[in-house]
Structures are given as C-alpha cells and as structure tokens.
Biopython code that builds the backbone (N, CA, C, O; Angstrom):
import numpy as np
from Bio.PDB.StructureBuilder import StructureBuilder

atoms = [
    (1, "UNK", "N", (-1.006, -17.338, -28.369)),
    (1, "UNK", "CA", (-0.769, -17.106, -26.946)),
    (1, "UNK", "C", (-1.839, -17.848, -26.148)),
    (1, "UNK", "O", (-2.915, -17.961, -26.736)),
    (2, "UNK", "N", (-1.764, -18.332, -25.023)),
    (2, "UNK", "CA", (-2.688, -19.313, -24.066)),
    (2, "UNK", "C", (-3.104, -18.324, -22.862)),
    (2, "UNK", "O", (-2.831, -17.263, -22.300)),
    (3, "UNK", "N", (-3.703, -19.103, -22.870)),
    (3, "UNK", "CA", (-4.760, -18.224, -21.677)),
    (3, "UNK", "C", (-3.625, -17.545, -20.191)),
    (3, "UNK", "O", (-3.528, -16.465, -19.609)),
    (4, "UNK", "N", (-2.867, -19.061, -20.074)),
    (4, "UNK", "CA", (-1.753, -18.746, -18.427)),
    (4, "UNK", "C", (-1.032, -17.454, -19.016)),
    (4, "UNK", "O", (-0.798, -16.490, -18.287)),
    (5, "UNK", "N", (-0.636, -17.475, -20.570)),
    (5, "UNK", "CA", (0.134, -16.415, -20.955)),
    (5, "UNK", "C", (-0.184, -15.020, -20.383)),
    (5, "UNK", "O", (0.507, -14.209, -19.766)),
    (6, "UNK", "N", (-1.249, -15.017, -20.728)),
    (6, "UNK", "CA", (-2.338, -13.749, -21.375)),
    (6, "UNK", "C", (-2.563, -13.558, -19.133)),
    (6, "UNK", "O", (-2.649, -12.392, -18.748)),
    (7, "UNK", "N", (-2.596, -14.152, -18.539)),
    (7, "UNK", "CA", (-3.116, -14.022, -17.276)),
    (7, "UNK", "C", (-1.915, -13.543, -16.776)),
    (7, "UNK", "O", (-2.111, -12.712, -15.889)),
    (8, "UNK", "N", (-0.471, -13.804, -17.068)),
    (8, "UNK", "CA", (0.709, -13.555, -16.385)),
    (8, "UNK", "C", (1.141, -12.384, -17.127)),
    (8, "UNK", "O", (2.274, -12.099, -16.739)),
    (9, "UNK", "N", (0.769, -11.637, -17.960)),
    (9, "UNK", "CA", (1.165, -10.614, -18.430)),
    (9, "UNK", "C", (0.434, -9.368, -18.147)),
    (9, "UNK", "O", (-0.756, -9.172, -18.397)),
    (10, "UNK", "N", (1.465, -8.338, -17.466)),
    (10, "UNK", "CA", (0.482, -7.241, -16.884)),
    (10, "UNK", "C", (0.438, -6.092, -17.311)),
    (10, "UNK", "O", (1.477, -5.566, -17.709)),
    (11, "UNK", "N", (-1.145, -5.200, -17.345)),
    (11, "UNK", "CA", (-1.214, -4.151, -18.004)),
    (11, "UNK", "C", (-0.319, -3.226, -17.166)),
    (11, "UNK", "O", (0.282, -3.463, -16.118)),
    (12, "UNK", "N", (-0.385, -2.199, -17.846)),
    (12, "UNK", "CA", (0.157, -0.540, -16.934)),
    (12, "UNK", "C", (-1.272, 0.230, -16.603)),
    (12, "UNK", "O", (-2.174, 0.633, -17.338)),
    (13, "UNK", "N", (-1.107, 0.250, -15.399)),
    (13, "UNK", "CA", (-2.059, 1.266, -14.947)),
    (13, "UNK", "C", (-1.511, 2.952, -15.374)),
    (13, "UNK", "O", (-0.318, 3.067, -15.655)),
    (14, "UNK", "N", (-2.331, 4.119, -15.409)),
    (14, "UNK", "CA", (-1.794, 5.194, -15.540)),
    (14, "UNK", "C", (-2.091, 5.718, -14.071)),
    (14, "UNK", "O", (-1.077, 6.184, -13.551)),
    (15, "UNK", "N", (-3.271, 5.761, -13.237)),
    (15, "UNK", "CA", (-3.516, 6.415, -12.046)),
    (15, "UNK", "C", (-4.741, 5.183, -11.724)),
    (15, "UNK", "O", (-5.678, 4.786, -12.417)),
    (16, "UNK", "N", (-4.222, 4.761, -10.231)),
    (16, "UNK", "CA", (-4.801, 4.401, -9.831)),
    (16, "UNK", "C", (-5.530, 4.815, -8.047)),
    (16, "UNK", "O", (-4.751, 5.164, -7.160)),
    (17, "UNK", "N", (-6.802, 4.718, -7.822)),
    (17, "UNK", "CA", (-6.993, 5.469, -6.925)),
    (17, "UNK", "C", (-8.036, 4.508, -5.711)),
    (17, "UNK", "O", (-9.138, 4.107, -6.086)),
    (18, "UNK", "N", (-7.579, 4.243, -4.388)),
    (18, "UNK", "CA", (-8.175, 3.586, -3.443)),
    (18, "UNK", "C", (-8.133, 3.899, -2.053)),
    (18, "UNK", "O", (-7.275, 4.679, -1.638)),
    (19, "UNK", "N", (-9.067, 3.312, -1.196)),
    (19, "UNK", "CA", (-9.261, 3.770, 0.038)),
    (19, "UNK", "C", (-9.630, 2.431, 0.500)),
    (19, "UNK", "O", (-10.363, 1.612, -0.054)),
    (20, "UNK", "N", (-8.725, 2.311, 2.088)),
    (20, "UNK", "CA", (-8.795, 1.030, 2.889)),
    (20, "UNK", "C", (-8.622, 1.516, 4.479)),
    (20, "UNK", "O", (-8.109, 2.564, 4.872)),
    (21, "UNK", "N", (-9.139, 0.560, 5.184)),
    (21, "UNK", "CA", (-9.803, 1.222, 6.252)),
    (21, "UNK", "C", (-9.142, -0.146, 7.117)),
    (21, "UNK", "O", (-9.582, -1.294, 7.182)),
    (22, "UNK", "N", (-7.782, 0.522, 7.810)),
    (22, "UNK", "CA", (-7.156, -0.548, 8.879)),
    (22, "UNK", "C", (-6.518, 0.540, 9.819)),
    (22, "UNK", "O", (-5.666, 1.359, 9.473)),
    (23, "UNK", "N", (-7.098, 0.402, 11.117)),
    (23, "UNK", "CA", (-7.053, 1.119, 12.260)),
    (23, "UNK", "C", (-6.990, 2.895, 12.274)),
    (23, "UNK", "O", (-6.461, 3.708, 13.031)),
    (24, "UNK", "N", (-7.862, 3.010, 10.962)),
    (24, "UNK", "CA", (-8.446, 4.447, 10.534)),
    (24, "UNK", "C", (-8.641, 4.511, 8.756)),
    (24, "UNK", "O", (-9.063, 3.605, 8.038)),
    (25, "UNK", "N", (-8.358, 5.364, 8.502)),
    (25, "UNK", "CA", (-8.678, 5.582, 6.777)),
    (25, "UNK", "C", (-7.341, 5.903, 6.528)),
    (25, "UNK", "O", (-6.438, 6.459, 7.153)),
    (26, "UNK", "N", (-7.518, 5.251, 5.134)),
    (26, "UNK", "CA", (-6.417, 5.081, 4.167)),
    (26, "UNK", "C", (-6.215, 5.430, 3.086)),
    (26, "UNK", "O", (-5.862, 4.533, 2.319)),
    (27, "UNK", "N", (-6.321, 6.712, 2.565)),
    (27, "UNK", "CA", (-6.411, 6.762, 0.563)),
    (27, "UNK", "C", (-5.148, 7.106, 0.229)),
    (27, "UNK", "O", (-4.394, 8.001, 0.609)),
    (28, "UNK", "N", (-5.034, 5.939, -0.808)),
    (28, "UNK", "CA", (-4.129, 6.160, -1.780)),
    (28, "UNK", "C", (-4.328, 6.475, -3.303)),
    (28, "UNK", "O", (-5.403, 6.478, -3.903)),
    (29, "UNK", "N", (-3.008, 6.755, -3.839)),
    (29, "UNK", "CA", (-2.999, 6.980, -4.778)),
    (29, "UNK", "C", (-2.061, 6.506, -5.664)),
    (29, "UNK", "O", (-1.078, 7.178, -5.353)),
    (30, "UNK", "N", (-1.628, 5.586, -6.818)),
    (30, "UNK", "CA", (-0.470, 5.150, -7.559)),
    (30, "UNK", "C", (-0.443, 5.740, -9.048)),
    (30, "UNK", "O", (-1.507, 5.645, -9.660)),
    (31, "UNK", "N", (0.362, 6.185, -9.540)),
    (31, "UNK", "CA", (0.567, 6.968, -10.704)),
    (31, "UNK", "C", (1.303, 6.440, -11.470)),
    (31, "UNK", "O", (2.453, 6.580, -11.055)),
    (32, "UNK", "N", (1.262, 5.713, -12.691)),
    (32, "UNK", "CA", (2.879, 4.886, -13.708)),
    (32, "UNK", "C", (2.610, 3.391, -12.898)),
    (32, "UNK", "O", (3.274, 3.363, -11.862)),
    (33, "UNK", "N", (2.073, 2.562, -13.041)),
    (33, "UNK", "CA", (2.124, 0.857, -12.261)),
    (33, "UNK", "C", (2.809, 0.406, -13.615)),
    (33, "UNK", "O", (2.374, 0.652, -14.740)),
    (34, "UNK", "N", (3.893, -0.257, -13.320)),
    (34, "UNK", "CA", (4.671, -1.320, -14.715)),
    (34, "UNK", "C", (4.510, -2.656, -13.221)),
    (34, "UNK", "O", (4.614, -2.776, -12.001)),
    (35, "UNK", "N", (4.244, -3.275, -14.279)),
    (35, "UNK", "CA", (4.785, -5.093, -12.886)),
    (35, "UNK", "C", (4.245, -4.477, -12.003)),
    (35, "UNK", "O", (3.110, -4.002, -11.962)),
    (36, "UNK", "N", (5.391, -4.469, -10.963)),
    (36, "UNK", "CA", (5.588, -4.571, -9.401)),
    (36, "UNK", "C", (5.856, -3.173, -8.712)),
    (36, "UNK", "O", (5.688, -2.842, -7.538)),
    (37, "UNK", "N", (6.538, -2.121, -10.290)),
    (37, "UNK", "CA", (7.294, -0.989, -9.633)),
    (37, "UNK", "C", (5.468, 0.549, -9.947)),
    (37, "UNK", "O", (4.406, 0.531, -10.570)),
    (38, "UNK", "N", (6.130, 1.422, -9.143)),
    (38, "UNK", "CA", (4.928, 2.469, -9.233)),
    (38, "UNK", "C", (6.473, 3.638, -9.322)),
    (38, "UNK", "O", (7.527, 3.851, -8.721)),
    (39, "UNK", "N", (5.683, 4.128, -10.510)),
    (39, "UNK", "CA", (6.926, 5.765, -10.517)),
    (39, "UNK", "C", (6.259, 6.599, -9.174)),
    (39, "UNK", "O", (7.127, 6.602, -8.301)),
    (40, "UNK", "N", (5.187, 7.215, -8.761)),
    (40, "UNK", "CA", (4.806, 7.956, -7.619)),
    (40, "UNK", "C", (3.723, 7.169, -6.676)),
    (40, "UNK", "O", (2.779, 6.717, -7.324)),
    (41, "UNK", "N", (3.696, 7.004, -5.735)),
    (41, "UNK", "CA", (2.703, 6.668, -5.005)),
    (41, "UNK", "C", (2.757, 7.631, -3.430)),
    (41, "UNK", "O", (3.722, 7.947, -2.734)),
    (42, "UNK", "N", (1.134, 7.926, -3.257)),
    (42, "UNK", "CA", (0.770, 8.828, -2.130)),
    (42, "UNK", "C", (-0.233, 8.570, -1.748)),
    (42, "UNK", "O", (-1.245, 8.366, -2.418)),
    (43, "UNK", "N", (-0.021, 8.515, 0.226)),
    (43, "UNK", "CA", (-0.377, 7.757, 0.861)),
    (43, "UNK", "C", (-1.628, 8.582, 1.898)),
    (43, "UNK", "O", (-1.065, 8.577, 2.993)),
    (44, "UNK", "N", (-2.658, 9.096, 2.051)),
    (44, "UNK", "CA", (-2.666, 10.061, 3.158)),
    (44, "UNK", "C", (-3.354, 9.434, 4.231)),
    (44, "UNK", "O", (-4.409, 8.884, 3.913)),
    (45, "UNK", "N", (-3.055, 9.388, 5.284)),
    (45, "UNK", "CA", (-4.066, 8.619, 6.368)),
    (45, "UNK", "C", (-4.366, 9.692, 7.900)),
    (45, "UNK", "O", (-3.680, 10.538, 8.474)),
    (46, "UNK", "N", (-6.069, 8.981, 8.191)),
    (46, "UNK", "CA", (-5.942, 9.555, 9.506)),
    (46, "UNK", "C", (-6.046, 8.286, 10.174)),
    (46, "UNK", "O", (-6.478, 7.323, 9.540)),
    (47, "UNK", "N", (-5.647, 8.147, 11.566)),
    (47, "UNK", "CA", (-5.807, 7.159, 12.547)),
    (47, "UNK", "C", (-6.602, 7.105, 13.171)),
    (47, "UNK", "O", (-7.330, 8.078, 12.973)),
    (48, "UNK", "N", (-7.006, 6.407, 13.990)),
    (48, "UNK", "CA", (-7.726, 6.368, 15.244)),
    (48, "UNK", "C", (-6.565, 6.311, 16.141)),
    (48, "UNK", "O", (-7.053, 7.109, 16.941)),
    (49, "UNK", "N", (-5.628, 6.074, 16.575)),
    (49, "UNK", "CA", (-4.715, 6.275, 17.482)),
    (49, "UNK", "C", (-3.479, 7.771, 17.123)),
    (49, "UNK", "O", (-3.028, 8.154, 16.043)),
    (50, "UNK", "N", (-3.284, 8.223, 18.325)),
    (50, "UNK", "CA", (-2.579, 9.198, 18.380)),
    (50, "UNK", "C", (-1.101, 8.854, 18.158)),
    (50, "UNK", "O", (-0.678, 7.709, 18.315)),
    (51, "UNK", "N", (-0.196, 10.067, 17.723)),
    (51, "UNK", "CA", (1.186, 9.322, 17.666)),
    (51, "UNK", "C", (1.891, 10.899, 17.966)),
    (51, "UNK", "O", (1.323, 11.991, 17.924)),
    (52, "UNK", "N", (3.107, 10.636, 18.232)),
    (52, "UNK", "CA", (4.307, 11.679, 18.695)),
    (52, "UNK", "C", (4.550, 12.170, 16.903)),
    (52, "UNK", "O", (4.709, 11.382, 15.971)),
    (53, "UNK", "N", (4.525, 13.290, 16.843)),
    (53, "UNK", "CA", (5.672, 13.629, 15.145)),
    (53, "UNK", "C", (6.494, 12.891, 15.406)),
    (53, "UNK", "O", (7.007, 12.438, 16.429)),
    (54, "UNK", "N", (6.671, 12.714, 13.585)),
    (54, "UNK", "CA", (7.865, 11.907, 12.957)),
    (54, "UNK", "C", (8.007, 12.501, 11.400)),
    (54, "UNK", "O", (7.239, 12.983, 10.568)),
    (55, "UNK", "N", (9.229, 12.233, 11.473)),
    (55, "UNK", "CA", (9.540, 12.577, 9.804)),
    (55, "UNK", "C", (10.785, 11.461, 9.796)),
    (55, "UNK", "O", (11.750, 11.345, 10.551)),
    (56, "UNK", "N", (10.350, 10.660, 8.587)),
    (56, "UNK", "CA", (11.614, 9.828, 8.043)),
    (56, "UNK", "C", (11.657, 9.735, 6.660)),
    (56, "UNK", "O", (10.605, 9.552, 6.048)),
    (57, "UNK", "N", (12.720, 9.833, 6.072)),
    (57, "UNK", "CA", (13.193, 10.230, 5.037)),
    (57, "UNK", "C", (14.017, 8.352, 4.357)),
    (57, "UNK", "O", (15.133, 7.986, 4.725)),
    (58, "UNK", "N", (13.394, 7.768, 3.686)),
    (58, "UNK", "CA", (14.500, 6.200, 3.391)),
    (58, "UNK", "C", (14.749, 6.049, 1.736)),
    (58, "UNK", "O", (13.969, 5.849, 0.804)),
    (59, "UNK", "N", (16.089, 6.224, 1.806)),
    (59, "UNK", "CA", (15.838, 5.205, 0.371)),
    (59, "UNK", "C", (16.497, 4.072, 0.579)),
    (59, "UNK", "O", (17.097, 3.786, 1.616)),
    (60, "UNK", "N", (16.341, 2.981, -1.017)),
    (60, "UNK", "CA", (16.898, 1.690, -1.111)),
    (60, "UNK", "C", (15.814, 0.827, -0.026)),
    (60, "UNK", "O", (14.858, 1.369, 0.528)),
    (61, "UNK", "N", (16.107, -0.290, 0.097)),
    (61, "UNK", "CA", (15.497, -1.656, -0.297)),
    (61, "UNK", "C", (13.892, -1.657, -0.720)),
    (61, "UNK", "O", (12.995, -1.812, 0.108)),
    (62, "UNK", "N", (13.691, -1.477, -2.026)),
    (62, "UNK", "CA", (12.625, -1.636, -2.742)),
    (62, "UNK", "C", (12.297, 0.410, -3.283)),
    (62, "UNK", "O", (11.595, 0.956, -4.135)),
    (63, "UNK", "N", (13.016, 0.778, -2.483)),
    (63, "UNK", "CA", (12.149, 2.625, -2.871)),
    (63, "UNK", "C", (13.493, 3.431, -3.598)),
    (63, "UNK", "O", (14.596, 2.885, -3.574)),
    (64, "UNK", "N", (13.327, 4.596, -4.158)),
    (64, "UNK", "CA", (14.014, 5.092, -4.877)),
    (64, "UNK", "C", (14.130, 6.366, -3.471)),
    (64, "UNK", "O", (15.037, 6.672, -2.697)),
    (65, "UNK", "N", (13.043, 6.730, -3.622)),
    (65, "UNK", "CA", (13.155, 7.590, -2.082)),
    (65, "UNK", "C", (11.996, 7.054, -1.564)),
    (65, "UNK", "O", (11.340, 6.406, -2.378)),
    (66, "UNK", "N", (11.448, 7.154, -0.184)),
    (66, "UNK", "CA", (10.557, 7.163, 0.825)),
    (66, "UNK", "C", (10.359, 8.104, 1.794)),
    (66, "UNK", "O", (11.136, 8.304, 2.728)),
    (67, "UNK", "N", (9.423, 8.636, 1.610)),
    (67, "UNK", "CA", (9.357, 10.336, 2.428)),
    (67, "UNK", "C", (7.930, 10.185, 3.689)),
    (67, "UNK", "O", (6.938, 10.839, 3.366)),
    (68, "UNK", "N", (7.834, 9.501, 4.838)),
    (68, "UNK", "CA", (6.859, 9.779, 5.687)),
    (68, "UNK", "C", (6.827, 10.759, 6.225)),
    (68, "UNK", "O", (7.930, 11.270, 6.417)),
    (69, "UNK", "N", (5.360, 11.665, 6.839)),
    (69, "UNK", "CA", (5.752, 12.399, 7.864)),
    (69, "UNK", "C", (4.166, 11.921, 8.679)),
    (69, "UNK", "O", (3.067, 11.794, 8.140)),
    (70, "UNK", "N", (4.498, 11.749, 9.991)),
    (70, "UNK", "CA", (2.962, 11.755, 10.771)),
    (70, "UNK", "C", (3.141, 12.785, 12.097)),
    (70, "UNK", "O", (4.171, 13.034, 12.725)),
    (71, "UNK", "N", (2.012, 13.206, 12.263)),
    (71, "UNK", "CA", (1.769, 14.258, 13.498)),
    (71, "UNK", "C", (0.093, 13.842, 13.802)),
    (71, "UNK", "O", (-0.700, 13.595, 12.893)),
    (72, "UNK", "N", (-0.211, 13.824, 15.089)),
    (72, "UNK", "CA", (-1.336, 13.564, 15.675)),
    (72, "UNK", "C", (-1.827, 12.360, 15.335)),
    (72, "UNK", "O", (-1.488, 11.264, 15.782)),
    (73, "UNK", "N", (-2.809, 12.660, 14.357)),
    (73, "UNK", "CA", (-3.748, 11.416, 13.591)),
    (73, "UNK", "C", (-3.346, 11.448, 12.893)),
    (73, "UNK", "O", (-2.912, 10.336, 12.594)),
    (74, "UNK", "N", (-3.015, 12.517, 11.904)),
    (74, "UNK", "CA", (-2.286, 12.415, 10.584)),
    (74, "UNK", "C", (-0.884, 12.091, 9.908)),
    (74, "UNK", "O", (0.254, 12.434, 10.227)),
    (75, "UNK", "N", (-1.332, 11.362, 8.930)),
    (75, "UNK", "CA", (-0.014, 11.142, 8.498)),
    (75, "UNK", "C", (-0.148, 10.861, 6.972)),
    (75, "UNK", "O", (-1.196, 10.483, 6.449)),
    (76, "UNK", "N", (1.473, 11.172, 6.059)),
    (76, "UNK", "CA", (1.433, 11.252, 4.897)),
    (76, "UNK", "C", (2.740, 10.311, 4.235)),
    (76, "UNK", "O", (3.851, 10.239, 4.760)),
    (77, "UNK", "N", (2.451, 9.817, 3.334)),
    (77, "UNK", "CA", (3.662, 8.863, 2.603)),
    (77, "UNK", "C", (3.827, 8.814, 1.123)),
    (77, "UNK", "O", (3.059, 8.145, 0.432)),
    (78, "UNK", "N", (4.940, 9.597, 0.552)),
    (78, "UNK", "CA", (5.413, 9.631, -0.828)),
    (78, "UNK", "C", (6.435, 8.826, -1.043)),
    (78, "UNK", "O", (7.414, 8.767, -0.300)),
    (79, "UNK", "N", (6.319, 8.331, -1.800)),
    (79, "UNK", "CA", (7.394, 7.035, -2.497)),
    (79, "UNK", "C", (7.307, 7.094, -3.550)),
    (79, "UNK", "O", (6.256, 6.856, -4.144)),
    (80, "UNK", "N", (8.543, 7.478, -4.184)),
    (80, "UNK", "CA", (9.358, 7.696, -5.756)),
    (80, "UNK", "C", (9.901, 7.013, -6.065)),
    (80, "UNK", "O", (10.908, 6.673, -5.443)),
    (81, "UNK", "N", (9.408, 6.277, -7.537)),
    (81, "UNK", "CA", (9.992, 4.803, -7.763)),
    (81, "UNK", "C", (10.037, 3.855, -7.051)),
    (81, "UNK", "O", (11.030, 3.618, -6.362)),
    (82, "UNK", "N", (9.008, 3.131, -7.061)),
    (82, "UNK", "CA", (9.461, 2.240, -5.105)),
    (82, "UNK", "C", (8.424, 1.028, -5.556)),
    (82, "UNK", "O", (7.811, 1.309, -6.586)),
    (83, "UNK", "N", (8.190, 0.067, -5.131)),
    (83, "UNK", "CA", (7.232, -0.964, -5.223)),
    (83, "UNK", "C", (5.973, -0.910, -5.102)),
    (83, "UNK", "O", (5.716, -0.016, -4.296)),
    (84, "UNK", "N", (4.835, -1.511, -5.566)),
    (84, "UNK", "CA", (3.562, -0.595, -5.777)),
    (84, "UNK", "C", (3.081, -1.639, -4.729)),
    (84, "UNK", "O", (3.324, -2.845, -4.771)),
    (85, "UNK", "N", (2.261, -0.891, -3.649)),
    (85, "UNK", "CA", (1.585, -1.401, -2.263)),
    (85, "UNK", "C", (0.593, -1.541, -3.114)),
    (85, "UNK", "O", (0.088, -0.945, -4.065)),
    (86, "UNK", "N", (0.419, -2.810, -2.299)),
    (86, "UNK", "CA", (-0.912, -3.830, -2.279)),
    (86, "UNK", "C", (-0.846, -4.631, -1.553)),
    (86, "UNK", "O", (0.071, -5.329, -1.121)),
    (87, "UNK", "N", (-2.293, -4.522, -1.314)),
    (87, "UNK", "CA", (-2.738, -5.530, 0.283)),
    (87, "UNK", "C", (-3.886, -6.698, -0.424)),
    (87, "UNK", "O", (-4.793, -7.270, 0.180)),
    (88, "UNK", "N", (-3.492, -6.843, -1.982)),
    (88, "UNK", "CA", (-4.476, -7.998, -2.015)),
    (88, "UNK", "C", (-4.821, -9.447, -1.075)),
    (88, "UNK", "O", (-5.753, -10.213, -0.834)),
    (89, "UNK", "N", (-3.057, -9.176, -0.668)),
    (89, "UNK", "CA", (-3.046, -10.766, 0.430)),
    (89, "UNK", "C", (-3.680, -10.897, 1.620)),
    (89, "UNK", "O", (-3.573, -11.937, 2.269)),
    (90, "UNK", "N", (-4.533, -9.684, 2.108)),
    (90, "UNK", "CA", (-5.011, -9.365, 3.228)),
    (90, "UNK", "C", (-6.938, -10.225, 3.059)),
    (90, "UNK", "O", (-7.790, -10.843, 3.699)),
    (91, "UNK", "N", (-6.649, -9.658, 1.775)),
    (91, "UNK", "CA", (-8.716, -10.221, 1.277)),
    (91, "UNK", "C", (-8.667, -11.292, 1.901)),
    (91, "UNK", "O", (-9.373, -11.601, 2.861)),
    (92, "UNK", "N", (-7.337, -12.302, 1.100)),
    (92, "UNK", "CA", (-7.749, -13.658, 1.104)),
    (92, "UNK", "C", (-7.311, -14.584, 2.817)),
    (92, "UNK", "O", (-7.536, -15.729, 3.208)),
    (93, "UNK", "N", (-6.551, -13.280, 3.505)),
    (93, "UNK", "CA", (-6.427, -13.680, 4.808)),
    (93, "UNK", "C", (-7.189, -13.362, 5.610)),
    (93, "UNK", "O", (-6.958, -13.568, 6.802)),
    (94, "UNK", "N", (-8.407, -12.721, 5.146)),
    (94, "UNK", "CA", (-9.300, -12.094, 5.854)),
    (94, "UNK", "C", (-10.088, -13.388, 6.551)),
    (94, "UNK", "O", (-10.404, -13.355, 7.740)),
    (95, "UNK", "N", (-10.350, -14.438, 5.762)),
    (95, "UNK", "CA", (-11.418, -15.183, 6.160)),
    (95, "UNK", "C", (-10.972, -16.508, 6.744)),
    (95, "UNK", "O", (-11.790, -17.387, 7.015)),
    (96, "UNK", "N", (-9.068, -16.711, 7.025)),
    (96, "UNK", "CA", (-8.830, -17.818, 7.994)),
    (96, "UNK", "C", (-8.993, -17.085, 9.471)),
    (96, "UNK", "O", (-9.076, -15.937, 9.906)),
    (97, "UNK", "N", (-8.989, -18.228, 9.900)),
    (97, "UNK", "CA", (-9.149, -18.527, 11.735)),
    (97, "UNK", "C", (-8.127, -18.518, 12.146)),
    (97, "UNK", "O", (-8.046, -19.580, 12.762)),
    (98, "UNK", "N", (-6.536, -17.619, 12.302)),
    (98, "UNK", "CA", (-5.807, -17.993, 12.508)),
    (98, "UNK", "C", (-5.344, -18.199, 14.402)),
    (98, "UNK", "O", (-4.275, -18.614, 14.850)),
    (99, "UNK", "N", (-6.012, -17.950, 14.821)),
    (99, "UNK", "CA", (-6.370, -18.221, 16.464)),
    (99, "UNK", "C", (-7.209, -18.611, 17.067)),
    (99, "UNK", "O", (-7.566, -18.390, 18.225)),
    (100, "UNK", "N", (-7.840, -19.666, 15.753)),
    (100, "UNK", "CA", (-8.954, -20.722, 16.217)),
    (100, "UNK", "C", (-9.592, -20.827, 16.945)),
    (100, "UNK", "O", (-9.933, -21.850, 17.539)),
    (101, "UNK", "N", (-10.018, -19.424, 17.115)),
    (101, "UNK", "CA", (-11.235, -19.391, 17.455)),
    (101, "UNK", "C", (-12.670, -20.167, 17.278)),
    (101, "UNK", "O", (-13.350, -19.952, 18.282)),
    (102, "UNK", "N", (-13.261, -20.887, 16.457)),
    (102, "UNK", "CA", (-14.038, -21.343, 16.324)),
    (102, "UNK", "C", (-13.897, -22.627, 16.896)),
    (102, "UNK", "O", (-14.969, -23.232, 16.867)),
    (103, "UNK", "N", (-12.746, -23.424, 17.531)),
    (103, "UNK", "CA", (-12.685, -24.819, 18.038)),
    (103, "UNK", "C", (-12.905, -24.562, 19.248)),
    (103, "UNK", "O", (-12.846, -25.570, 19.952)),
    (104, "UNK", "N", (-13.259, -23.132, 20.064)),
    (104, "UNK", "CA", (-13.373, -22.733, 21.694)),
    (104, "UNK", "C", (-14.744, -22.949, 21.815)),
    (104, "UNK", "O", (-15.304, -22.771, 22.896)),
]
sb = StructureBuilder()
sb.init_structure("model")
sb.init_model(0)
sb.init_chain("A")
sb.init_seg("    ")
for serial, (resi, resn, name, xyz) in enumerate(atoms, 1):
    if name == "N":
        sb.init_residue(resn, " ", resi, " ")
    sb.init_atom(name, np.array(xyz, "f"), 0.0, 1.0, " ", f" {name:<3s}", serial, name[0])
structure = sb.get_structure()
C-alpha cells in the first residue's frame, strides 16, 4: 500500500468531542464517524445575539432526521445519521484577504 493510499483511507472515530467559537460558543459532540456520515451528532450553543424560539424538525438532504430547537441565546441541534460537520475549511480560509483589505 503507498503512502496517497494509506492518507485517503479513513479511520472511525468512536466519540468525538469539540468546541468553536463563531458569534458565541459552540460544543459539539460526534458519536460513530465512518467517511463523511456520523450515526449521532449534538450540537449545544450559546450566542451572543438574541433570537425569537424556534423548533424545526428536517429530514433528507444529507440527515436521517435533524432536530433544532433555539430560545434566547440558546440553542440545541441533534442529527441522526446525517453528515459529520466540519469546519476544517474555515482554518484554511481564515488567513485570505477576501475584501482586500490590505491593498487600502
């Protein structure tokens, strides 16, 4: 087996556990990672901005079910069978200029 092999082939996570911080706090949690898919993932966040209640309930395109609910600051997100969130693409967008700023 070659190295590209061995790099394109992905482990299973059993529980994975993180916290990210975009326009308040963010911890999650992913349980079962195969590839792309997560059997449970849970979401809990507080904001810095206020919001009206909501409860939405989705399944299908990418989720098996999708269960939000937010009130005030808080808010919560369960997804059963559904695609495993990741914001790795955010790192590496972190550090363009995309409103070029630096040519002002």
């Amino acid at each position: 087996m070659t190295s590209s092999n061995s790099q394109k082939k992905s482990k299973m996570n059993l529980i994975q556990f993180n916290h990210r911080k975009d326009f308040g706090d963010d911890w999650y949690v992913q349980i079962i990672n195969i590839k792309r898919i997560s059997l449970l993932q849970i979401s809990i966040s507080w904001n810095d901005f206020k919001s009206w209640p909501y409860f939405q309930l989705k399944s299908g395109t990418g989720d098996a079910l999708d269960i939000i609910f937010w009130i005030y600051k808080f808010g919560i997100d369960v997804t059963i069978l559904g695609r495993t969130w990741t914001w790795d693409y955010l790192k590496d967008d972190e550090e363009s200029d995309h409103l070029r700023m630096e040519e002002c």
